[in-house]
PDB file of N, CA, C and O in Angstrom:
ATOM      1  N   UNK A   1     -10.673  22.361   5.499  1.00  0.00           N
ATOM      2  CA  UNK A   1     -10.533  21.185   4.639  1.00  0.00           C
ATOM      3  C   UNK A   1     -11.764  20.304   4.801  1.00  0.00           C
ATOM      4  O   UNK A   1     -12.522  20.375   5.768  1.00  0.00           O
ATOM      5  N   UNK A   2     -11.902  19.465   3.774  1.00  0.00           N
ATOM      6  CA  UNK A   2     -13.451  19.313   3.974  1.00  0.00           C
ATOM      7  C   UNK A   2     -12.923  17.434   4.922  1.00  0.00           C
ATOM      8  O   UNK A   2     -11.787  16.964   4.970  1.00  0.00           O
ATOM      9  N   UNK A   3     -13.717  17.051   5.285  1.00  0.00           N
ATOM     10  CA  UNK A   3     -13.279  15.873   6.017  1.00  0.00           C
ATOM     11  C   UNK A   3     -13.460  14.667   5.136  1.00  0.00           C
ATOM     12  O   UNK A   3     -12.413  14.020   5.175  1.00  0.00           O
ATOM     13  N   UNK A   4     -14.235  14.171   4.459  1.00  0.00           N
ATOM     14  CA  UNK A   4     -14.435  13.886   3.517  1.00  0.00           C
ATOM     15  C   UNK A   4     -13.206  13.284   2.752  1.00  0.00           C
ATOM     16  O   UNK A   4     -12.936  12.108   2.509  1.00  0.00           O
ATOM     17  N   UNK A   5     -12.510  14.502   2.429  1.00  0.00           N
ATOM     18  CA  UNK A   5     -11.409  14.452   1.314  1.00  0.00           C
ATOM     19  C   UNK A   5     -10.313  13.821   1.816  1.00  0.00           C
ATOM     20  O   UNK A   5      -9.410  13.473   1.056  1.00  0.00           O
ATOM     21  N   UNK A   6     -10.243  13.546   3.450  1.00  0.00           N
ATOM     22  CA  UNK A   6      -9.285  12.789   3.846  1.00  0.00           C
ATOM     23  C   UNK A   6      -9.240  11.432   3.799  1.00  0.00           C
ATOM     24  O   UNK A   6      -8.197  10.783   3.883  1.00  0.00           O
ATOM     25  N   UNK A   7     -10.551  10.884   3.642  1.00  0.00           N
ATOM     26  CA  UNK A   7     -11.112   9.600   3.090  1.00  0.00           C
ATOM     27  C   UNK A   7     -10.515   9.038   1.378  1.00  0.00           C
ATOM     28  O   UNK A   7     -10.160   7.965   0.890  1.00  0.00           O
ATOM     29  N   UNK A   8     -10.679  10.576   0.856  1.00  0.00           N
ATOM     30  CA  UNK A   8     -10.858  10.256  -0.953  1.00  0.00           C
ATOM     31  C   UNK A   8      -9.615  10.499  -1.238  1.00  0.00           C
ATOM     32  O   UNK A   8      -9.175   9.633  -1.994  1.00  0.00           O
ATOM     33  N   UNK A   9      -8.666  11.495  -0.898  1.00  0.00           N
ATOM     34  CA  UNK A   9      -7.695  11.906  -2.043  1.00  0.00           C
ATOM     35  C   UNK A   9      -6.380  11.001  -1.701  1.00  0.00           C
ATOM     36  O   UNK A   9      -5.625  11.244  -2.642  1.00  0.00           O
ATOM     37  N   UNK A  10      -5.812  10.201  -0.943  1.00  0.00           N
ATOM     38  CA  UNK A  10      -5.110   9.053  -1.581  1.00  0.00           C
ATOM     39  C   UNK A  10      -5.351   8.182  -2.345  1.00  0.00           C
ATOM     40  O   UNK A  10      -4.636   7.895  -3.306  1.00  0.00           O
ATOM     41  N   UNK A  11      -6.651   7.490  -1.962  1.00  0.00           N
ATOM     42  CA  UNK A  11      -7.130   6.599  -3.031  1.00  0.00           C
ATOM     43  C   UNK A  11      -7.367   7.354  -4.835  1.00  0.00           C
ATOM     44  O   UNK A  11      -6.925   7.074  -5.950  1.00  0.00           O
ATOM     45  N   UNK A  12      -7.892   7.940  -4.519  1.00  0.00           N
ATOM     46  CA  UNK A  12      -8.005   8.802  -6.400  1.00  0.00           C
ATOM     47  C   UNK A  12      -6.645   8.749  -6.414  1.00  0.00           C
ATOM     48  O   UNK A  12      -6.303   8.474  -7.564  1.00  0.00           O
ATOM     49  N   UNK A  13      -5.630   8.887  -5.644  1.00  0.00           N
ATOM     50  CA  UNK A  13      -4.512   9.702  -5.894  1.00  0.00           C
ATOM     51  C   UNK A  13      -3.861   8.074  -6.527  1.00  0.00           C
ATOM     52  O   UNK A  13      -2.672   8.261  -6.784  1.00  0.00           O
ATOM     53  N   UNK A  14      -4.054   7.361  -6.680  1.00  0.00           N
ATOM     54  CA  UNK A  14      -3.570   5.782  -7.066  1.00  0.00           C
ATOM     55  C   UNK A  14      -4.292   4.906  -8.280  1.00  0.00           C
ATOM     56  O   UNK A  14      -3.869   4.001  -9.000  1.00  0.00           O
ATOM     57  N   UNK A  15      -6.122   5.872  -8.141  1.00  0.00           N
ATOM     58  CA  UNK A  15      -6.946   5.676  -8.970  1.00  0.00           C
ATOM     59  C   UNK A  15      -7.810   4.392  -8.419  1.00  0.00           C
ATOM     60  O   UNK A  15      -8.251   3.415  -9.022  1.00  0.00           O
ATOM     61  N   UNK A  16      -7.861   4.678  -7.389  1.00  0.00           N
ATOM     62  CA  UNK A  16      -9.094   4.039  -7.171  1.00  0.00           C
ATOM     63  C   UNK A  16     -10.248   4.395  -6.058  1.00  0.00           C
ATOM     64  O   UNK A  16      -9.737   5.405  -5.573  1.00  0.00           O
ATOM     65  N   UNK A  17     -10.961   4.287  -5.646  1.00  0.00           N
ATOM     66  CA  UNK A  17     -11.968   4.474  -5.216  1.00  0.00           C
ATOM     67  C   UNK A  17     -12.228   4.056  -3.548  1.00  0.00           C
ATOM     68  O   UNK A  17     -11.837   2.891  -3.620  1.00  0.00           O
ATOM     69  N   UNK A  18     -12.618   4.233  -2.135  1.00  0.00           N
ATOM     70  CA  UNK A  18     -12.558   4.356  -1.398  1.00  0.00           C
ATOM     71  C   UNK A  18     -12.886   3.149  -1.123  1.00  0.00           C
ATOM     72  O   UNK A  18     -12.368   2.626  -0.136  1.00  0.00           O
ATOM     73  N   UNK A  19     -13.384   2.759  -1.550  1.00  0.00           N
ATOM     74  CA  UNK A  19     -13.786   0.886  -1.369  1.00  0.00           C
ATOM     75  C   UNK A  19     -12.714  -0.349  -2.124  1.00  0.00           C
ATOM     76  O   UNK A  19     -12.486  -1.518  -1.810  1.00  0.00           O
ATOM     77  N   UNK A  20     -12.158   0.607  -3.354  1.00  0.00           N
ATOM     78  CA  UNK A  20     -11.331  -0.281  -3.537  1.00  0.00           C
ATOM     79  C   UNK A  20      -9.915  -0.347  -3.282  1.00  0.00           C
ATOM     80  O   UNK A  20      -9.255  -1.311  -3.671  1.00  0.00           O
ATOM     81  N   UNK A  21      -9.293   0.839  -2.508  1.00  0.00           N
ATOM     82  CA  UNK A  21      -8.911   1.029  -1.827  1.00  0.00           C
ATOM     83  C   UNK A  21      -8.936   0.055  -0.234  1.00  0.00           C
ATOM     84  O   UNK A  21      -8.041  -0.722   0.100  1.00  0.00           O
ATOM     85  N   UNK A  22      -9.911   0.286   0.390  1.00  0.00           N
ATOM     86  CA  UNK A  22      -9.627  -0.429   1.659  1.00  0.00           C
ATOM     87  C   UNK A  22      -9.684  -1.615   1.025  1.00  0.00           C
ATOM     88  O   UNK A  22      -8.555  -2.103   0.996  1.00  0.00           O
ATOM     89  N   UNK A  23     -10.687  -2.472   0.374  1.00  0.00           N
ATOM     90  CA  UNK A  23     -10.189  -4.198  -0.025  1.00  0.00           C
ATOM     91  C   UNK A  23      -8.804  -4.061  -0.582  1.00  0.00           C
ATOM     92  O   UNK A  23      -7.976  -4.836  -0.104  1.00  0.00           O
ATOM     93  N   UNK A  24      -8.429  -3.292  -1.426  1.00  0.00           N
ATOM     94  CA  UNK A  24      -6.822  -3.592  -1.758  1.00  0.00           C
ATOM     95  C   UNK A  24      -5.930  -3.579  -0.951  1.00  0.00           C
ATOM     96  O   UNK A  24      -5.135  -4.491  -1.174  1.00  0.00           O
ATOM     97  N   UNK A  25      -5.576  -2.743   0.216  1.00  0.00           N
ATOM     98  CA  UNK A  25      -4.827  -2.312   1.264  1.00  0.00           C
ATOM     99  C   UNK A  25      -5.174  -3.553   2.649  1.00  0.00           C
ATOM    100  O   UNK A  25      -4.346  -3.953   3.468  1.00  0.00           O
ATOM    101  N   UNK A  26      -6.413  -3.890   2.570  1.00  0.00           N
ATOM    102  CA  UNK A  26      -6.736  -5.204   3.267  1.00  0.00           C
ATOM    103  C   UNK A  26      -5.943  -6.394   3.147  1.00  0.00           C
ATOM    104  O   UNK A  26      -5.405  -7.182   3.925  1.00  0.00           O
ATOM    105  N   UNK A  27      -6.081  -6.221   1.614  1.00  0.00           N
ATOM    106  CA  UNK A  27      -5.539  -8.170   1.189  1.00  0.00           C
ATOM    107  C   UNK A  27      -3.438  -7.774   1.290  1.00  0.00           C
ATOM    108  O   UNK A  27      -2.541  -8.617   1.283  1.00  0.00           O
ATOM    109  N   UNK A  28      -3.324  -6.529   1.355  1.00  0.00           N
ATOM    110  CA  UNK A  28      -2.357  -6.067   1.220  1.00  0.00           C
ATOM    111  C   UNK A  28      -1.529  -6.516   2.510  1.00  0.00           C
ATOM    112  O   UNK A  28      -0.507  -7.202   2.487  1.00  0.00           O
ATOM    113  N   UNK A  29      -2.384  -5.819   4.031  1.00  0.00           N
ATOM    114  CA  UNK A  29      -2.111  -6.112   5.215  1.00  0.00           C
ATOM    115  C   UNK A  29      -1.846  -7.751   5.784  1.00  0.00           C
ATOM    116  O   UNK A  29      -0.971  -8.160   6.547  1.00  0.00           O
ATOM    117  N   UNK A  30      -2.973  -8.511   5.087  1.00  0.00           N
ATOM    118  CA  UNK A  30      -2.970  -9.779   5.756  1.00  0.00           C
ATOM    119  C   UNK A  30      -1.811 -10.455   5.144  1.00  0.00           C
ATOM    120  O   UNK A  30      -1.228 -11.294   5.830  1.00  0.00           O
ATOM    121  N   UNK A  31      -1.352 -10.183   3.828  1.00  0.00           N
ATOM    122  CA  UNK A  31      -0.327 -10.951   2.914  1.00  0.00           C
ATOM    123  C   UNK A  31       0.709 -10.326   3.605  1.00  0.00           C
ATOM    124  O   UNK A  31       1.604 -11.171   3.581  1.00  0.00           O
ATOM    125  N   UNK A  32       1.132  -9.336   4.217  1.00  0.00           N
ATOM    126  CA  UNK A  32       2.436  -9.082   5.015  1.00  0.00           C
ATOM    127  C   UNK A  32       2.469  -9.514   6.173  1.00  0.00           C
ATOM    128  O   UNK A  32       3.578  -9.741   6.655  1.00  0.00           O
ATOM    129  N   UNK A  33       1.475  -9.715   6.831  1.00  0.00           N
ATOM    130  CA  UNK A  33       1.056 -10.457   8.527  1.00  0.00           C
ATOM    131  C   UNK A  33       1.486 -11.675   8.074  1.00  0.00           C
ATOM    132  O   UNK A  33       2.580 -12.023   8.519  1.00  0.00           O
ATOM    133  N   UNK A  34       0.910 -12.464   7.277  1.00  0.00           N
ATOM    134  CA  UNK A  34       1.502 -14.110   7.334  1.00  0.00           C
ATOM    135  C   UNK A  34       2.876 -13.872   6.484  1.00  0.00           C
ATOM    136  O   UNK A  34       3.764 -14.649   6.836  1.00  0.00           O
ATOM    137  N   UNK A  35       3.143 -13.221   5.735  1.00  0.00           N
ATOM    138  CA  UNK A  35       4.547 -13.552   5.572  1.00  0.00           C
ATOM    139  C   UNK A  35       5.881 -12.643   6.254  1.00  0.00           C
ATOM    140  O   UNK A  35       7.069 -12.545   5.947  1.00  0.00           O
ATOM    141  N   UNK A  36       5.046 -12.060   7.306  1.00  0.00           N
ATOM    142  CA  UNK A  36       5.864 -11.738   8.534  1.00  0.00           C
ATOM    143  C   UNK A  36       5.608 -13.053   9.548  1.00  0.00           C
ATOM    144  O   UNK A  36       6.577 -13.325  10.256  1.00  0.00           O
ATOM    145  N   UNK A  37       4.547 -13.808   9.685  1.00  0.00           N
ATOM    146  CA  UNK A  37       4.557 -14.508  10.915  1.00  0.00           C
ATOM    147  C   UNK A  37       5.638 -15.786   9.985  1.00  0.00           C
ATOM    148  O   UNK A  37       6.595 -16.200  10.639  1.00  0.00           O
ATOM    149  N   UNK A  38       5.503 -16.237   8.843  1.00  0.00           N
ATOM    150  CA  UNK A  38       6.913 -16.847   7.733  1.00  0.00           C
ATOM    151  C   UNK A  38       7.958 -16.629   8.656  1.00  0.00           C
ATOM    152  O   UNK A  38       8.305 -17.351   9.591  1.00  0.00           O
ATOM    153  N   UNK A  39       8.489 -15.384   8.224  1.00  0.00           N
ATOM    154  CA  UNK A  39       9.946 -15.196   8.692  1.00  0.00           C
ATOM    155  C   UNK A  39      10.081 -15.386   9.949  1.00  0.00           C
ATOM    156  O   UNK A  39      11.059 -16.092  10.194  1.00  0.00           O
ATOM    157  N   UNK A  40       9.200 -14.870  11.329  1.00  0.00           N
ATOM    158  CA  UNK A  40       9.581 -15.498  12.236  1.00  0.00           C
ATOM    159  C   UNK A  40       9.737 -16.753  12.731  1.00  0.00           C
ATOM    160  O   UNK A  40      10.465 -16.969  13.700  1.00  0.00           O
ATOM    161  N   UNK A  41       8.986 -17.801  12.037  1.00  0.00           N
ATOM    162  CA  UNK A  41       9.354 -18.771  12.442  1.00  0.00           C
ATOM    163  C   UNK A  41      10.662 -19.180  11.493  1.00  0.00           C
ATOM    164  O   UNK A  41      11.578 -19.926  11.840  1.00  0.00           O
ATOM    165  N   UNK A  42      10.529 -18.541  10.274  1.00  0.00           N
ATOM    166  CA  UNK A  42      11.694 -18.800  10.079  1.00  0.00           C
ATOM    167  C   UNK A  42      13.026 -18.596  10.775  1.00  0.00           C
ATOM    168  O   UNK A  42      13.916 -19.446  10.761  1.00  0.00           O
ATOM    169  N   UNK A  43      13.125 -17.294  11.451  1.00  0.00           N
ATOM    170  CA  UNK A  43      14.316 -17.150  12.138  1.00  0.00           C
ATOM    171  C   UNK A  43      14.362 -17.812  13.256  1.00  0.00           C
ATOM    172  O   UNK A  43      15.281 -17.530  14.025  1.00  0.00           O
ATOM    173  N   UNK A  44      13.463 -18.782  13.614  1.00  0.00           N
ATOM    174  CA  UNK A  44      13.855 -19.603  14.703  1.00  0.00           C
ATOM    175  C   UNK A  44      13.951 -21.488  13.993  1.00  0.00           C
ATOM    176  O   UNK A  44      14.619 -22.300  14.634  1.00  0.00           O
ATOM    177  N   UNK A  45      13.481 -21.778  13.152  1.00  0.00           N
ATOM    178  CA  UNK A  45      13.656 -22.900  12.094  1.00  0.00           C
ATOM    179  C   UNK A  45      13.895 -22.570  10.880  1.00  0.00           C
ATOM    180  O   UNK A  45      12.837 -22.271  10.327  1.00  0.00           O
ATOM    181  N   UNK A  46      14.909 -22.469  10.103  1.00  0.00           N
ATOM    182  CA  UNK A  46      15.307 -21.933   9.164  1.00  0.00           C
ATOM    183  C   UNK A  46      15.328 -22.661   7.895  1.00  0.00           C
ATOM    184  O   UNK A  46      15.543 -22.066   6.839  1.00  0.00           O
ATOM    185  N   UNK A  47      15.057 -24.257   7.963  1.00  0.00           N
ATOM    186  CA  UNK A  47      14.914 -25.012   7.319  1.00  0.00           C
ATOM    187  C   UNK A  47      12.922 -24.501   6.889  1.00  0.00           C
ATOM    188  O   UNK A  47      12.240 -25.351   6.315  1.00  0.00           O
ATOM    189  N   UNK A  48      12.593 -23.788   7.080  1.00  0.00           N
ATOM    190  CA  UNK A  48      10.934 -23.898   6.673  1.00  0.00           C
ATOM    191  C   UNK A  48      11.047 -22.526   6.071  1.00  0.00           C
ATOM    192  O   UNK A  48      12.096 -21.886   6.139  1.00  0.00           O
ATOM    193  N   UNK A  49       9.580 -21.921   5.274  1.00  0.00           N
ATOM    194  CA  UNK A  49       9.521 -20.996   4.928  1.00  0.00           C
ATOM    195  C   UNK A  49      10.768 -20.117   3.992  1.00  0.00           C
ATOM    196  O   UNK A  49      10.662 -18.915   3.749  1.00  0.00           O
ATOM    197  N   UNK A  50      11.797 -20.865   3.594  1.00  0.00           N
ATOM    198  CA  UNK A  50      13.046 -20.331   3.257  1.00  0.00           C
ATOM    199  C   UNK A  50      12.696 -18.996   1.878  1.00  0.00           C
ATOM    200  O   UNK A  50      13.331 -17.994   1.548  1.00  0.00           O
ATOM    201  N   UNK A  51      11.520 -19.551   1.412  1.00  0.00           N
ATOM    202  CA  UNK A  51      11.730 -18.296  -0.350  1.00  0.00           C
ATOM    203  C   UNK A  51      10.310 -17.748   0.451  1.00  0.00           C
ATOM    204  O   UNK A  51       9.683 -17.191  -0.450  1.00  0.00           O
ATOM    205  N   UNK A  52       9.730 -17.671   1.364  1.00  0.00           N
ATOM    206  CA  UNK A  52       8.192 -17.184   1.525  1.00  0.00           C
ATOM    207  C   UNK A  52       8.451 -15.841   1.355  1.00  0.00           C
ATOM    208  O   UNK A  52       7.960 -15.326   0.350  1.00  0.00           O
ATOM    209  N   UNK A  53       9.396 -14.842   2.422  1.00  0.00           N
ATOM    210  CA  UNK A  53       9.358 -13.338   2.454  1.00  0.00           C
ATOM    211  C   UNK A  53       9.611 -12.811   1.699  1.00  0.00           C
ATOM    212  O   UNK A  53       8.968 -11.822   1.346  1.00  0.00           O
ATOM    213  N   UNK A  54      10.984 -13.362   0.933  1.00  0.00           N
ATOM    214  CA  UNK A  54      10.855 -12.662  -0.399  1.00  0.00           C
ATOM    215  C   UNK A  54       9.897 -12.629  -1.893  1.00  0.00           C
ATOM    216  O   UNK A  54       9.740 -11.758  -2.748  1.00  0.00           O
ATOM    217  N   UNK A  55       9.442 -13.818  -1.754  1.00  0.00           N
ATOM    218  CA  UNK A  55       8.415 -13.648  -2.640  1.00  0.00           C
ATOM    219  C   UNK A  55       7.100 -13.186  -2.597  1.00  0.00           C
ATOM    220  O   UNK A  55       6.309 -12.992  -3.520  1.00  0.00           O
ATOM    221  N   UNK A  56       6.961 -13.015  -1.214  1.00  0.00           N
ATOM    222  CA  UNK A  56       5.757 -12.015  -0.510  1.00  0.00           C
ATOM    223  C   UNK A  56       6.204 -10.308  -1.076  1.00  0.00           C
ATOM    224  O   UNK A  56       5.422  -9.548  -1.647  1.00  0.00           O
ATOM    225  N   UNK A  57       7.655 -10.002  -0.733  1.00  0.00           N
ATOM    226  CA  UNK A  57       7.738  -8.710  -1.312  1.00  0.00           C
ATOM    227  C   UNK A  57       7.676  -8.741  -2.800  1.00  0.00           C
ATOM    228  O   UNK A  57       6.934  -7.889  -3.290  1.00  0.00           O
ATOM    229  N   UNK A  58       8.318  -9.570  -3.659  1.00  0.00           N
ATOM    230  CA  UNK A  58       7.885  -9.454  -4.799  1.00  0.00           C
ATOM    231  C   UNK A  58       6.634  -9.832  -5.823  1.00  0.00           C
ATOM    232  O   UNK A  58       6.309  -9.656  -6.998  1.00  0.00           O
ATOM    233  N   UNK A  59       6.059 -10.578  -4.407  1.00  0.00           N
ATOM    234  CA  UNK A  59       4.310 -10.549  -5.500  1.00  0.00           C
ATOM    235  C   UNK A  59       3.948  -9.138  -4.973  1.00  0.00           C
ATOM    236  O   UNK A  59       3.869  -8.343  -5.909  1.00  0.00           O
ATOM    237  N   UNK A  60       3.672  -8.508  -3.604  1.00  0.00           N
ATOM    238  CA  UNK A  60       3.555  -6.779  -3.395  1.00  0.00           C
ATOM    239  C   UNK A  60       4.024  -6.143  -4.082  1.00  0.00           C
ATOM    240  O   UNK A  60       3.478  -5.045  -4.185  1.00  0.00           O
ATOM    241  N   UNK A  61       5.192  -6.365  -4.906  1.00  0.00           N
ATOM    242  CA  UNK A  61       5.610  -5.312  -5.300  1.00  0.00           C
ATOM    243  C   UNK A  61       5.222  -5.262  -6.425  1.00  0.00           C
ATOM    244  O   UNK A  61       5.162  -4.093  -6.804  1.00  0.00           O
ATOM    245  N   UNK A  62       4.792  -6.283  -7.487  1.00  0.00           N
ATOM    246  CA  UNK A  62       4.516  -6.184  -8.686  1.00  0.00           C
ATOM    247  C   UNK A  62       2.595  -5.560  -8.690  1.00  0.00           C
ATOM    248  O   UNK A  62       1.990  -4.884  -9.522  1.00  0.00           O
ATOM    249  N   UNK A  63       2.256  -6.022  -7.698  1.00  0.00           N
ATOM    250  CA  UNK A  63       0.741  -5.876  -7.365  1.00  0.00           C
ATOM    251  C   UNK A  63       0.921  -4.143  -7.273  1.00  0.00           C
ATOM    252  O   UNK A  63       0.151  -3.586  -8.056  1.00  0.00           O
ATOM    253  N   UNK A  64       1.390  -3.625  -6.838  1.00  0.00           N
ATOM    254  CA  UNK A  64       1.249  -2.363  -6.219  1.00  0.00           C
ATOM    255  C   UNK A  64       2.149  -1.554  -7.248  1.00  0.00           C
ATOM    256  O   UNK A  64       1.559  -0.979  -8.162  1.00  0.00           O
ATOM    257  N   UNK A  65       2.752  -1.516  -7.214  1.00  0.00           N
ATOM    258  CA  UNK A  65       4.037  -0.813  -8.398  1.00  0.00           C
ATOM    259  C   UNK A  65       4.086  -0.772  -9.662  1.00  0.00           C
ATOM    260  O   UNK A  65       4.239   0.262 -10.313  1.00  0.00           O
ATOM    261  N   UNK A  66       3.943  -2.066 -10.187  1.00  0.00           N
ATOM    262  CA  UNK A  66       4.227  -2.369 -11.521  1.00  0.00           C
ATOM    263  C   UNK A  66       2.637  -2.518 -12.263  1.00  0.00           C
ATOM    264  O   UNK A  66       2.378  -2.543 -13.466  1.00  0.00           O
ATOM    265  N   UNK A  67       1.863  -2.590 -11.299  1.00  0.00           N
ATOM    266  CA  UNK A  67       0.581  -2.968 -12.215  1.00  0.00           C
ATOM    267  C   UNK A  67      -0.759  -2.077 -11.690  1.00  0.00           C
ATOM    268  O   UNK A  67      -1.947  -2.399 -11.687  1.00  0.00           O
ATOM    269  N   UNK A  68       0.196  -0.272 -11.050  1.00  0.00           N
ATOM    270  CA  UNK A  68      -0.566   0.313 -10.478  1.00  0.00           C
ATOM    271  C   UNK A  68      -0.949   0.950 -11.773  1.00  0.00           C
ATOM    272  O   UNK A  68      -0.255   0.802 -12.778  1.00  0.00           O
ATOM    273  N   UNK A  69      -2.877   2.193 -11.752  1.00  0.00           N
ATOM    274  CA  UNK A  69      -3.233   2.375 -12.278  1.00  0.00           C
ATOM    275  C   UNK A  69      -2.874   4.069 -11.623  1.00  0.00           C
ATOM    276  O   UNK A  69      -3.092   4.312 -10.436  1.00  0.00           O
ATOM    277  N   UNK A  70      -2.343   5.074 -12.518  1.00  0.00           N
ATOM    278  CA  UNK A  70      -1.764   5.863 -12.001  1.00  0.00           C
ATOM    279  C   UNK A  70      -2.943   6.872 -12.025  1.00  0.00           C
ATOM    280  O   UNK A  70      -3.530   6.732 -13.098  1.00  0.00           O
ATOM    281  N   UNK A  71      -3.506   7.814 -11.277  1.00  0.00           N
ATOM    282  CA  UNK A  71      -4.637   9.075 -11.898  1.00  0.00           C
ATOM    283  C   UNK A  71      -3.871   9.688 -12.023  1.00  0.00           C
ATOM    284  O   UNK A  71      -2.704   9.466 -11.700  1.00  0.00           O
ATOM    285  N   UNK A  72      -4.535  11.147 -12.800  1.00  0.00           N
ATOM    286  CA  UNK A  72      -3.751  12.439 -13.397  1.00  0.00           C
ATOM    287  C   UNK A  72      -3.614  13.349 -12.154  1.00  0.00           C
ATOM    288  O   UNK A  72      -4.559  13.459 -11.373  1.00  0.00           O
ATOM    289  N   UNK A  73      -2.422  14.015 -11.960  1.00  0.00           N
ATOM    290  CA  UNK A  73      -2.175  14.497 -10.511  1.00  0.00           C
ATOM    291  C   UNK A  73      -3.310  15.778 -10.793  1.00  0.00           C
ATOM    292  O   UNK A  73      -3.849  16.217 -11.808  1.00  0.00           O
ATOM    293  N   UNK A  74      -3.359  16.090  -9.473  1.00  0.00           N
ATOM    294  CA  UNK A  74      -4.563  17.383  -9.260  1.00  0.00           C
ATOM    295  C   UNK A  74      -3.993  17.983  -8.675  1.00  0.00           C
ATOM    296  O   UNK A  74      -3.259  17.770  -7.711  1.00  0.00           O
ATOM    297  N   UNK A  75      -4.324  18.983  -9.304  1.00  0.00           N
ATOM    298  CA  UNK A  75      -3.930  20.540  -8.645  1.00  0.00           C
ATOM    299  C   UNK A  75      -3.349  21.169  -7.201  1.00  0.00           C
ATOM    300  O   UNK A  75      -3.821  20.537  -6.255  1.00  0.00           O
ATOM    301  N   UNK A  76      -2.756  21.879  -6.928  1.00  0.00           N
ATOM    302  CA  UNK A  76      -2.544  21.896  -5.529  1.00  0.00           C
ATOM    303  C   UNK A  76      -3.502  22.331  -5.365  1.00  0.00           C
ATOM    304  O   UNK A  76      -4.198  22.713  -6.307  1.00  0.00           O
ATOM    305  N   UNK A  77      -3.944  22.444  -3.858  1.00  0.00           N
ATOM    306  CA  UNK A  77      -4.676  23.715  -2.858  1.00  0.00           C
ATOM    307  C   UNK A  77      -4.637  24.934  -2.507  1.00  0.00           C
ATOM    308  O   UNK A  77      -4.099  25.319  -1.469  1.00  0.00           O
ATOM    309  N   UNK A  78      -5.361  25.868  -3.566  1.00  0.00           N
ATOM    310  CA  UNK A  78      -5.335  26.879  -2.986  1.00  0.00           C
ATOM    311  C   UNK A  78      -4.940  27.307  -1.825  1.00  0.00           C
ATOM    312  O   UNK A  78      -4.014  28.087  -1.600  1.00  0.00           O
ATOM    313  N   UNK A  79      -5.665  26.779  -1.059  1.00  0.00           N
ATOM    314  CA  UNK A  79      -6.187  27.374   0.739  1.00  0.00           C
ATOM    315  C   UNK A  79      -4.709  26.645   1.239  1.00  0.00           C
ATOM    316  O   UNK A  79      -4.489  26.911   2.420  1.00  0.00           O
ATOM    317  N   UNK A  80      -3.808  25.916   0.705  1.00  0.00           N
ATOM    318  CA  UNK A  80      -2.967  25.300   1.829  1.00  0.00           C
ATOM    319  C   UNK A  80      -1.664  26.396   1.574  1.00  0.00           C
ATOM    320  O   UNK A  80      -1.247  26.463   0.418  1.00  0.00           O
ATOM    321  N   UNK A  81      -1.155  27.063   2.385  1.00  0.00           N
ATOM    322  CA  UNK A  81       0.036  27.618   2.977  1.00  0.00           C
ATOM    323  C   UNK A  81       0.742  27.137   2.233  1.00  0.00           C
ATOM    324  O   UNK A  81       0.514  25.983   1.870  1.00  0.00           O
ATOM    325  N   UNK A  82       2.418  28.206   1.486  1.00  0.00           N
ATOM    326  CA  UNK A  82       3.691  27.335   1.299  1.00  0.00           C
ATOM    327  C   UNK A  82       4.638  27.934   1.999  1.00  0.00           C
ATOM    328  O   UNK A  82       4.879  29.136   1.888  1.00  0.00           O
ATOM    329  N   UNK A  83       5.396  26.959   2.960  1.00  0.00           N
ATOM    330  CA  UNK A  83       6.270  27.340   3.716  1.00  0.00           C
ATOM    331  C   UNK A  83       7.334  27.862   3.271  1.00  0.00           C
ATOM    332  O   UNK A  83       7.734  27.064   2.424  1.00  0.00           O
ATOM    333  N   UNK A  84       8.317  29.060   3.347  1.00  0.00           N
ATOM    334  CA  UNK A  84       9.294  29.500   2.771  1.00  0.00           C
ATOM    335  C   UNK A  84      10.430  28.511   2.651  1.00  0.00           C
ATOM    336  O   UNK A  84      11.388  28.905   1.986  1.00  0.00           O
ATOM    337  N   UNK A  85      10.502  27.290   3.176  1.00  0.00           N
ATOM    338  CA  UNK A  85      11.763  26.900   3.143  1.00  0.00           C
ATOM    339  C   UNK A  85      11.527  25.542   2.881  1.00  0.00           C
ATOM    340  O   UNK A  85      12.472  24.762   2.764  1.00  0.00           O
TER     341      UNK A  85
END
């Protein structure tokens, strides 16, 4: 397998490109870090942060899901094995 391709073929596989890829998956990470560090303080003051987590999953989810750019699937791999079962 070429090494390379372990870099490229998720990102194509979403349609985008290896760079835009890691900045997307970046801004992706930090927006779940603070609205994970949200909920914990929420679960210890519950009066704060009350709509943050969920609307953290639903701006992700519309970002990623609903307004993904899909590529055309590619071919399997020759060279890869299919397991009988």
């Amino acid at each position: 397998m070429n090494p390379l391709r372990a870099f490229t073929e998720h990102p194509a596989s979403v349609g985008e490109s290896y760079t835009e890829h890691m900045a997307r998956a970046t801004c992706f990470g930090v927006r779940m870090i603070g609205a994970g560090l949200a909920c914990l303080v929420h679960a210890l003051l519950p009066f704060l942060f009350v709509r943050t987590g969920s609307a953290a999953i639903a701006e992700l989810n519309d970002r990623m899901v609903a307004n993904r750019r899909v590529a055309p699937p590619s071919p399997p791999l020759a060279s890869t094995p299919r397991l009988p079962f």
